[in-house]
C-alpha positions as CSV (number, residue, x, y, z in Angstrom):
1,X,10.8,8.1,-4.6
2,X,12.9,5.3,-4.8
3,X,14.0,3.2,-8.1
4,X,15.6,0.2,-8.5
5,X,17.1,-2.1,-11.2
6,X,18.6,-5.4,-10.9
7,X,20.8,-6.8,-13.1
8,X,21.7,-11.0,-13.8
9,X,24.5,-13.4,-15.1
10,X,23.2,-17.0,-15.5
11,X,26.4,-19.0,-15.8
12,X,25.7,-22.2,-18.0
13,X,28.7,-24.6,-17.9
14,X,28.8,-27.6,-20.5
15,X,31.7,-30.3,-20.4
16,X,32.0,-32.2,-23.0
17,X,33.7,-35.6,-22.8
18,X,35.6,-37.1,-26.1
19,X,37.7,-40.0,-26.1
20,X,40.7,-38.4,-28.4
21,X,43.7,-37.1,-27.4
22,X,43.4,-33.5,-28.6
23,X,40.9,-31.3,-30.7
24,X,42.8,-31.9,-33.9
25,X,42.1,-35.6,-33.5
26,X,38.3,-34.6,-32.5
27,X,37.5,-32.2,-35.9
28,X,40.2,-35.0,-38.5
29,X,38.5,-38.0,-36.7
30,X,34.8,-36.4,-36.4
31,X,34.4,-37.9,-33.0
32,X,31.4,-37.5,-30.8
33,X,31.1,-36.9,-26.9
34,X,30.8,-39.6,-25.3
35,X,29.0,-37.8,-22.3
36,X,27.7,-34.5,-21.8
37,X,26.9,-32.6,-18.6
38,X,25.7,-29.5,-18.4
39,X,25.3,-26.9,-15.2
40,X,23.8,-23.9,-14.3
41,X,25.7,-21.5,-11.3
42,X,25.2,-17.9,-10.2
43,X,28.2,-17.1,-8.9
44,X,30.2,-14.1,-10.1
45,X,33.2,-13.1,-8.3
46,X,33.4,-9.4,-6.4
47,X,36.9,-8.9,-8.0
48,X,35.4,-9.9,-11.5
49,X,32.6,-7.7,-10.7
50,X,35.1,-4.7,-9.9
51,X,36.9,-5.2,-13.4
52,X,33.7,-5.0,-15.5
53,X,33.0,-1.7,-13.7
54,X,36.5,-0.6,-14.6
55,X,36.1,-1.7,-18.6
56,X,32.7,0.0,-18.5
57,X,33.7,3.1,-17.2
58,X,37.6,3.2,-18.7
59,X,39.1,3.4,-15.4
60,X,42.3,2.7,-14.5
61,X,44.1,-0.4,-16.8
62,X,41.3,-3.1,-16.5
63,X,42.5,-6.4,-18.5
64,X,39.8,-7.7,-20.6
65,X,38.7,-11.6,-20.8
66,X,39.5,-11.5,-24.0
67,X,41.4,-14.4,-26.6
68,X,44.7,-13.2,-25.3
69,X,44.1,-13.2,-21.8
70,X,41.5,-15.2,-21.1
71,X,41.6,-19.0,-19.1
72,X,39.4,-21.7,-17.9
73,X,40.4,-22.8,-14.2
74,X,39.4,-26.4,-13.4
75,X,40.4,-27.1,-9.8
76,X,39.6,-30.0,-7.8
77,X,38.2,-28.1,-3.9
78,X,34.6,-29.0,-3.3
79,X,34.1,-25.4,-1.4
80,X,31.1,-23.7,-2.0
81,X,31.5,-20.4,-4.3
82,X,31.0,-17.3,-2.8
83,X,31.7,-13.8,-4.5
84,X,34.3,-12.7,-2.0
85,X,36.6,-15.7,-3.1
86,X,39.5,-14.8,-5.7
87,X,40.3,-17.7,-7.8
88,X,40.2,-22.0,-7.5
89,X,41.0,-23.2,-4.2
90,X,41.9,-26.8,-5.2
91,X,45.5,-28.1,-4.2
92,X,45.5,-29.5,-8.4
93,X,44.3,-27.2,-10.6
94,X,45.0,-26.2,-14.5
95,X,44.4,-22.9,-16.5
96,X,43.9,-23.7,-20.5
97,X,43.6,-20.5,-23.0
98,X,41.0,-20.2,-25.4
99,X,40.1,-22.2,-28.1
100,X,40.1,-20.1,-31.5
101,X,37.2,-17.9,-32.0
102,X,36.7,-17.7,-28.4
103,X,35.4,-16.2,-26.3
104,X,32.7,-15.0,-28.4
105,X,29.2,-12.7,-27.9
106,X,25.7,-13.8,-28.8
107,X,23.1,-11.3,-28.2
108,X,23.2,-11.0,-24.5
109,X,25.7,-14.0,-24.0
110,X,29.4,-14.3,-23.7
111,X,30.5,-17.8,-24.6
112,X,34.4,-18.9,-23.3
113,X,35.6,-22.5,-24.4
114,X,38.6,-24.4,-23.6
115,X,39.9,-27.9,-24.0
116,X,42.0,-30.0,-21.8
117,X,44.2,-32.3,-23.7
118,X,45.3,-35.8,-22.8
119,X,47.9,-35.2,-19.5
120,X,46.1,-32.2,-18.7
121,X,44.0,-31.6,-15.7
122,X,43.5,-35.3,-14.6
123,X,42.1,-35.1,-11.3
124,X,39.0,-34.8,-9.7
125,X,37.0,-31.4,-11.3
126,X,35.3,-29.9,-8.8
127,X,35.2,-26.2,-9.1
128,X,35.3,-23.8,-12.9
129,X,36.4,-20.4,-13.3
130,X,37.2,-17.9,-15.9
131,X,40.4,-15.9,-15.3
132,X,42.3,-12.7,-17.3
133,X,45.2,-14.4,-17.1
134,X,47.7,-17.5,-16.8
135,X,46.2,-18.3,-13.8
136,X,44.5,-17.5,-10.4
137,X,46.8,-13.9,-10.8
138,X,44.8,-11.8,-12.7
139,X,40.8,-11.3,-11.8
140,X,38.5,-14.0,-11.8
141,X,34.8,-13.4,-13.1
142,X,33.2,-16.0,-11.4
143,X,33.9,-19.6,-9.7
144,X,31.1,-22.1,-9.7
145,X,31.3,-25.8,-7.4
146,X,30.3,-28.7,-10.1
147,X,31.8,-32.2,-9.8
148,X,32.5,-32.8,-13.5
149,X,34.1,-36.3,-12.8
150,X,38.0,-37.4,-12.9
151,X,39.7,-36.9,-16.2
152,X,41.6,-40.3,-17.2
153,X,44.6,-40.2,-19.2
154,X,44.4,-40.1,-23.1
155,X,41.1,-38.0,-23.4
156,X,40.0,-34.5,-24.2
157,X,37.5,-32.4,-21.8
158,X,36.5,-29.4,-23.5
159,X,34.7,-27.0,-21.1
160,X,32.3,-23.9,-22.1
161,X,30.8,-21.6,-20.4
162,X,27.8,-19.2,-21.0
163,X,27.1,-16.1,-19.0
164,X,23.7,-14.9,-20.0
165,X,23.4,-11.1,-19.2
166,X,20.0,-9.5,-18.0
């Protein structure tokens, strides 16, 4: 007899576009995005996949995706993801910790949100991750392929993303 079980992370990634320079001038000034987009991936990384395992099972010293490690990667490589990649291939890329009270957990979500000030991270974004550390170093739980648009000087991009666990 043979028994299987499968299980599923839907990544949902939603930019948000503002034109303010940081999230303190978003929240004072109670500005809107001006433009929304919103993807859906299914792309978790092997090495992320190998961490979990470690944090389920208290092996070895796994580092956790957690408000002190965390980072959203924004790259600018149009290469399609696939799980045996380790990180953002782009030649421009920018890791941004989380915003306070992330990540968080909803029910069978995890929710990571970040935002990318005026100066940061203008270039072309082409690829997302989320990263245990300051950058492509530390283990990378997935890398999904979206072109988000250019970032122009002088405006704040704040980026979430869902995983929804099944």
């Amino acid at each position: 007899m043979s028994f299987e079980e499968k299980g599923k992370a839907h990544l949902v990634w939603k930019l948000e576009k503002f034109k303010a320079k940081d999230g303190k001038e978003i929240a004072e000034k109670n500005i809107k995005p001006y433009e929304t987009v919103v993807s859906k991936h299914q792309c978790l990384l092997n090495e992320g996949i190998s961490n979990l395992i470690d944090l389920i099972c208290g092996l070895a010293t796994p580092t956790k995706w957690d408000n002190t490690n965390a980072r959203i990667g924004v790259g600018n490589d149009g290469t399609a993801p696939v799980a045996t990649q380790t990180g953002l291939l782009g030649a421009s890329k920018k890791f941004k910790g989380m915003n306070g009270g992330y990540p968080q957990k909803s029910s069978n979500q995890s929710i990571w949100q970040a935002d990318f000030v005026d100066t940061e991270a203008e270039f072309a974004w082409l690829e997302e991750t989320i990263v245990n550390a300051a950058d492509d170093t530390g283990q990378n739980l997935c890398r999904q392929n979206t072109s988000l648009g250019t970032k122009p000087s002088g405006q704040t991009w704040r980026l979430t993303g869902t995983i929804t666990w099944s």
